[in-house]
C-alpha positions in Angstrom: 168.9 206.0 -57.2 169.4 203.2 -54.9 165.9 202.6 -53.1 166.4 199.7 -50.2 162.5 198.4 -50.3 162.4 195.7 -47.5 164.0 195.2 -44.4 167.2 193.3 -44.1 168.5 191.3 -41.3 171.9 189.8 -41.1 174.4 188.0 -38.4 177.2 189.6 -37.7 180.1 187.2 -37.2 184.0 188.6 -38.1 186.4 186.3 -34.9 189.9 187.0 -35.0 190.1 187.8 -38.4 193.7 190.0 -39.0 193.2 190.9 -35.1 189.2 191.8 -35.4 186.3 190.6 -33.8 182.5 191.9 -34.5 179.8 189.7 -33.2 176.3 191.8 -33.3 172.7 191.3 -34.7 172.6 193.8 -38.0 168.7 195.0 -39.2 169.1 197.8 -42.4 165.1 199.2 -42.5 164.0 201.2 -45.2 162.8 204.8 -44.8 161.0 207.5 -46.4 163.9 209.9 -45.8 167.1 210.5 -47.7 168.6 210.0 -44.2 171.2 207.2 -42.8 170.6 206.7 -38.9 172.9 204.2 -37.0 171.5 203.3 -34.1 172.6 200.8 -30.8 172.0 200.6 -26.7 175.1 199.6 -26.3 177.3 203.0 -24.8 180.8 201.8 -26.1 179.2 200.9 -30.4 177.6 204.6 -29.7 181.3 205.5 -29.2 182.5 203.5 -31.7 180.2 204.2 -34.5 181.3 208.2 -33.6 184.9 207.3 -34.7 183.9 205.1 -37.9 180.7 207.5 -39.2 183.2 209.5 -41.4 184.4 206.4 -43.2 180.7 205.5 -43.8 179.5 208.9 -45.6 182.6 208.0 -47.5 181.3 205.1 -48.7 177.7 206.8 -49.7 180.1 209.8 -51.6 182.3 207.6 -53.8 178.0 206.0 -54.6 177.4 209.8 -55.0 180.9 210.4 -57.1 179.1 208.0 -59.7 176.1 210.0 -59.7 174.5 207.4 -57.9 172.2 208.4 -54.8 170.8 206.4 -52.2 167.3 206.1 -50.5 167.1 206.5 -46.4 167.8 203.6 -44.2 167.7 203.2 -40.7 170.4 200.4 -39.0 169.9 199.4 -36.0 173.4 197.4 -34.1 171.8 194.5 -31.1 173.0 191.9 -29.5 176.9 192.9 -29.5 179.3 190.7 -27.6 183.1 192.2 -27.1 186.5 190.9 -27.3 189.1 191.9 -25.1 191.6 192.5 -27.4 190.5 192.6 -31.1 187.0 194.0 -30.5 187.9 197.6 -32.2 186.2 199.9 -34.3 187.5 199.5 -37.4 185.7 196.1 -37.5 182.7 197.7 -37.2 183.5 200.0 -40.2 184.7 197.0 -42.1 181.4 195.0 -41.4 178.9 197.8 -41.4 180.4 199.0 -44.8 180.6 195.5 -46.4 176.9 194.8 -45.5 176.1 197.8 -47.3 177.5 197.0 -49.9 175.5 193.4 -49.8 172.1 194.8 -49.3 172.3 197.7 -51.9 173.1 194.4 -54.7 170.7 192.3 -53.7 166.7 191.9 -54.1 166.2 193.7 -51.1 166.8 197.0 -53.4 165.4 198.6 -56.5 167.8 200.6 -58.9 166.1 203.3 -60.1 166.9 206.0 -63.1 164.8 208.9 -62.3 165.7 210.9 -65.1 168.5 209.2 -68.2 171.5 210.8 -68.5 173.1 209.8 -71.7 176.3 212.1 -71.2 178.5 212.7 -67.8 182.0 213.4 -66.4 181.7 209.4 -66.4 180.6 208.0 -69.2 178.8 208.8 -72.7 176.4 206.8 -74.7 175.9 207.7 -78.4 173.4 206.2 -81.0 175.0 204.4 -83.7 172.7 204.6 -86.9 174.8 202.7 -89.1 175.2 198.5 -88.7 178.3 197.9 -86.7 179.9 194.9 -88.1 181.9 192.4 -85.4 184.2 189.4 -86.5 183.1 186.7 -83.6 186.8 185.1 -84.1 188.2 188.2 -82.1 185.8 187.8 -78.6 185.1 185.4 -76.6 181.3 184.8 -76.4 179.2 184.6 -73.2 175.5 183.5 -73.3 172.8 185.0 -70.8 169.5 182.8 -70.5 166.8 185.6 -69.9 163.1 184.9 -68.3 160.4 184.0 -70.4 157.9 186.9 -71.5 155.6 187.5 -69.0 154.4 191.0 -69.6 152.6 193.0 -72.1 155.5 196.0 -71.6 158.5 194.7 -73.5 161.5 196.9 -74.4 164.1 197.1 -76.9 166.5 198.8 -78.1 165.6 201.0 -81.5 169.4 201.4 -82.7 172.6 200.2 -81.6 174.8 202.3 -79.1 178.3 202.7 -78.0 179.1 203.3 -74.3 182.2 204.9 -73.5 183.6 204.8 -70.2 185.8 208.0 -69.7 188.2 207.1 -67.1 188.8 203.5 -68.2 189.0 203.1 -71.3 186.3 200.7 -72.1 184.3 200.5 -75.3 180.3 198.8 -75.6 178.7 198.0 -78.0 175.6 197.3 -77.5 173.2 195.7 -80.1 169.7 194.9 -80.7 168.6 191.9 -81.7 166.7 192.1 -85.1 165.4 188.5 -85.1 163.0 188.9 -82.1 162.0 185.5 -80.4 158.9 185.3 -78.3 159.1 181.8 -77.0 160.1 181.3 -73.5 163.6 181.0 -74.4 165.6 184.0 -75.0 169.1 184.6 -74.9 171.6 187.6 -74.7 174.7 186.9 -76.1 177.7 188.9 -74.2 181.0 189.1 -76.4 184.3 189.9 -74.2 187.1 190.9 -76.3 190.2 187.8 -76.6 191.9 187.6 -73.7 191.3 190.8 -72.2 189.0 190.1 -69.3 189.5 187.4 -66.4 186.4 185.4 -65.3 185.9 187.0 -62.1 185.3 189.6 -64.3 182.9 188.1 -66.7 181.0 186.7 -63.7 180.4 190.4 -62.5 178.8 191.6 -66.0 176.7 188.6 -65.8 175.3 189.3 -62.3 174.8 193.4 -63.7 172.6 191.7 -66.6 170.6 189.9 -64.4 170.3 192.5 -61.4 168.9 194.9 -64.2 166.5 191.7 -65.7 165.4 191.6 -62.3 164.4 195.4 -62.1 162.7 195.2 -65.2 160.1 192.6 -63.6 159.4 194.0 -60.9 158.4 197.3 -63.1 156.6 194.7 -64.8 158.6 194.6 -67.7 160.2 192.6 -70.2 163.8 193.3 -71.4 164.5 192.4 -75.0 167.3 190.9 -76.5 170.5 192.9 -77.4 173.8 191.8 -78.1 176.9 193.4 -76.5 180.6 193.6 -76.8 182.9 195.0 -75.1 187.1 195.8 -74.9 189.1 198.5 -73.7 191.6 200.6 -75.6 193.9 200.9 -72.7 195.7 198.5 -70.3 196.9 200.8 -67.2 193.7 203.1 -67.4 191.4 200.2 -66.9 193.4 198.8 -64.4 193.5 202.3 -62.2 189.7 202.8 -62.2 188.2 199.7 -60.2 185.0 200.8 -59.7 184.8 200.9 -63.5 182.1 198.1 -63.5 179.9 200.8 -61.8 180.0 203.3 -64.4 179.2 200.5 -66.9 176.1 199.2 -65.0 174.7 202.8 -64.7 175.4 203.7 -68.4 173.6 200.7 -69.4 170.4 201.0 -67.1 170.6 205.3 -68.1 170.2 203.6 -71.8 167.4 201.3 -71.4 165.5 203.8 -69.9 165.9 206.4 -72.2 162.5 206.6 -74.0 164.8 207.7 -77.3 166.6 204.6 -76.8 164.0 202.1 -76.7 160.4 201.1 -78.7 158.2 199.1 -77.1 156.5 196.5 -78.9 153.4 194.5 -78.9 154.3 190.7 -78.1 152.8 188.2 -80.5 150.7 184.8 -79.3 153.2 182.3 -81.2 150.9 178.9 -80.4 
């Protein structure tokens, strides 16, 4: 579950962009519904957003086609100004949509896993008991500076896991880290395999890592250390499913807060 938990404001300014124009004032509030309300005093967006609401639930099914679900929020449209030709309501959809997008990544939401699900039509996650042995010659390492401990909740993995993304082909493993560190600087080290992923791609994982750190604090927890690598067994598969990195995020947060998964431990004064 997506949960929006402060209000967002943002400008509005697309000019004559592939024949579009959308100039309004754009506030996304919060409920305590499961409901999306659009809402302007302007007659012709009340039009508009008539035409463009079906593309919009779209957007909320392929979030619910990932067996993701999303908290109520109210959006209220001010301030428009029109153009006389490329004012249209496609631009509306484009902007609306895209500002969605935004504000459901960002601090002004909280990702929440009601209930872990280690097995769907998506993905699977399965414990690996036995020590899973990588040669670091074939990936291509990325390291991810994590916060300092601040709290006395701090989680880590019990055993190492694969994830399994059904409909692309990718492959996780992901690792605890047995030589626990309780200084202020900690480290997860994230292994792409050679040559397989671009760095717009490794950016993305990155930003997942630190969206879910982020999460973790404001639960008021700490997230240990783990170690993860990742490939996929099959070019043209992974390249069909885009939303792929979607699956992957879920599957991970459905892992960490798994209480199977995880053992929390008691963090050690190391003065």
């Amino acid at each position: 579950m997506i949960q929006l938990t402060q209000t967002y404001f943002e400008k509005i300014r697309l000019k004559n962009i592939m024949g579009l124009f959308a100039h309004y004032d754009l506030t996304i509030k919060p409920n305590e519904s499961n409901i999306l309300s659009i809402s302007s005093t302007d007659k012709t967006v009340q039009e508009w957003l008539q035409h463009i609401k079906g593309k919009i639930i779209d957007y909320f099914e392929d979030l619910n086609s990932h067996e993701i679900g999303v908290g109520g929020m109210e959006l209220e449209i001010k301030n428009n100004k029109f153009h006389a030709v490329d004012s249209k309501p496609v631009a509306f959809q484009i902007t609306i949509i895209q500002s969605l997008a935004k504000v459901l990544n960002s601090v002004n939401s909280r990702k929440v896993v009601n209930k872990p699900i280690l097995q769907t039509s998506l993905y699977s996650i399965r414990e690996l008991t036995e020590y899973q042995r990588r040669e670091p010659a074939d990936y291509e390492l990325m390291t991810i500076q994590l916060q300092g401990l601040r709290f006395d909740d701090y989680v880590l993995l019990n055993h190492s896991h694969r994830l399994n993304l059904l409909e692309s082909s990718v492959s996780t493993l992901v690792r605890p880290k047995y030589d626990i560190s309780y200084s202020t600087t900690r480290r997860m080290h994230f292994n792409f395999r050679n040559d397989l992923f671009p760095l717009s791609y490794k950016i993305k994982f990155y930003e997942i890592i630190k969206n879910i750190e982020n999460d973790f604090t404001k639960n008021q927890k700490d997230l240990g250390e783990f170690e993860v690598f990742v490939d996929y067994s099959n070019h043209d598969k992974f390249k069909e499913n885009a939303n792929f990195l979607l699956d992957w995020e879920w599957s991970l947060r459905n892992l960490l807060n798994n209480e199977d998964s995880i053992k929390k431990i008691e963090k050690v004064d190391n003065k």
